[in-house]
Structure formats: structure tokens, C-alpha cells
C-alpha positions in Angstrom: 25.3 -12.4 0.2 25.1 -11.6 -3.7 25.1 -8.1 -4.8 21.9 -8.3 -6.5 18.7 -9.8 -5.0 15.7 -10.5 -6.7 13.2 -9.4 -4.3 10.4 -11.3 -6.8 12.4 -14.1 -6.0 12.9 -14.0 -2.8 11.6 -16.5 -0.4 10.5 -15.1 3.3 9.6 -17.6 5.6 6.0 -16.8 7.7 5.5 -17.8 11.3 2.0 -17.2 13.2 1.9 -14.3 15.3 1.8 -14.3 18.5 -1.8 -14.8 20.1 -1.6 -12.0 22.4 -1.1 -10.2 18.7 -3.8 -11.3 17.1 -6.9 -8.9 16.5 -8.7 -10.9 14.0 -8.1 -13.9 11.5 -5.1 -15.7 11.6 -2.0 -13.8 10.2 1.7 -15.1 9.9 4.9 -12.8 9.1 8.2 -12.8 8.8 11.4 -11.4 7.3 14.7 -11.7 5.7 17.3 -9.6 6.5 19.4 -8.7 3.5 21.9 -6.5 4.6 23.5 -4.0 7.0 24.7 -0.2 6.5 26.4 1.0 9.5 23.8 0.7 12.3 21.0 0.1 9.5 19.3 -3.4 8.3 17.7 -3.3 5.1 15.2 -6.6 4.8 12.1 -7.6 3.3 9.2 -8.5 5.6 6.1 -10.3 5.3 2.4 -10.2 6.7 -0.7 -12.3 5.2 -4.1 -11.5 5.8 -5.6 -10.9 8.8 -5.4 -7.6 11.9 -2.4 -7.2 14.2 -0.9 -5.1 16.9 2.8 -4.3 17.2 4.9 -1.4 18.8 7.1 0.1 16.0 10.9 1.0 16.0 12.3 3.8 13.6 11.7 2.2 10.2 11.0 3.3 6.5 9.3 0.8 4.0 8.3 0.8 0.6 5.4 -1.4 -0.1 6.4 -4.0 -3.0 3.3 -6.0 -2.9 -0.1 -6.3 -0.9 -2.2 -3.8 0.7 -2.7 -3.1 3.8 -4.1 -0.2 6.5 -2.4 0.9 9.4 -3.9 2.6 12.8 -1.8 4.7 15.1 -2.6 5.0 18.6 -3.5 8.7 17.6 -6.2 7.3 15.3 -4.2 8.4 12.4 -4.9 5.5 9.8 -2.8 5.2 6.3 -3.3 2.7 3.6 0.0 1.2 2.0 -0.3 -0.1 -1.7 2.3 -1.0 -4.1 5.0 1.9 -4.7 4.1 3.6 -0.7 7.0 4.7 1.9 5.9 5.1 4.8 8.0 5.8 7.3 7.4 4.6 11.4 8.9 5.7 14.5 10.2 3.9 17.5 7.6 3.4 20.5 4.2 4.1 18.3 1.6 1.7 19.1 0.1 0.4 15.3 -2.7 -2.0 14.2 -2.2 -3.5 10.8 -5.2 -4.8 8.7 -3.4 -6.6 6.0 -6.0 -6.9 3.2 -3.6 -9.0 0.7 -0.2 -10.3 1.9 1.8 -7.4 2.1 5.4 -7.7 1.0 7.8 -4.6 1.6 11.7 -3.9 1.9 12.3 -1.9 5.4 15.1 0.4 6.4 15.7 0.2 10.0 
């Protein structure tokens, strides 16, 4: 893998979610892994529009494109624009309602 990547370059295949997934609409992700630290992956990941479920593992992510909102099981709910970190931990129970196809590098 090159040194440099050009995330606005990059091309990260989508594949429907899984039906049991699925909230509403019909979203798709997927993700490139780009390298590892250690123990640590560092990718991009990809989600178009549309609500899903998904149990999170220990992750930080800045949001390079897209918008989205995310609900823990707590009811805690952020919203993640261009420029956010958010940061996730392992076991939480999320619902993301991705409003424009949201694009972000991970850390996890």
C-alpha cells in the first residue's frame, strides 16, 4: 500500500445491509481497510442513505463527508457532519440515520 492515499480518491465498495439491519429505506456500506498500527486498523467506511442498527466495537472516526445521526441505546443521539470525531465503544447498541452518504476514516 502507498504511503499517501487520497481518501477523495478512494473507491469503497457498498454492499446492502443485512435485512435484519434494516430500519428504514434501503442502505448499503462498506469499507476499505488502509492500514494497521499494532493491534489498530485505520480504514475508511461507507453508509448511504437510509436507518440502521449495529452493535459497535471501540472505534474513533472523523466524518469526511455526509451527515448522519446516531442513537444510543441510552437515547443519547449525536449528529456527525464533515470535520466530527466521534468516538464509539465496544458492546453499545446504535441506530444510524444517514441523511447523505456518510464517508469517514475509523480508528479501531
Amino acid at each position: 500500500m502507498s504511503r499517501v492515499v487520497r481518501l477523495a480518491d478512494l473507491d469503497v465498495p457498498v454492499e446492502p445491509l443485512p435485512e435484519a439491519d434494516v430500519v428504514d429505506g434501503a442502505p448499503s456500506a462498506g469499507s476499505v481497510a488502509l492500514a494497521t498500527i499494532g493491534e489498530v486498523e485505520v480504514g475508511v467506511w461507507r453508509m448511504t442513505r437510509g436507518v440502521a442498527t449495529d452493535v459497535e466495537v471501540d472505534e474513533a472516526f472523523v466524518v469526511l463527508s455526509g451527515r448522519a445521526s446516531i442513537r444510543f441505546a441510552d437515547g443519547e443521539t449525536v449528529e456527525a457532519s464533515p470535520g466530527d470525531l466521534v468516538t464509539l465503544h465496544a458492546g453499545e447498541r446504535t441506530e444510524w440515520t444517514v441523511h447523505e452518504t456518510l464517508t469517514k476514516v475509523y480508528v479501531a
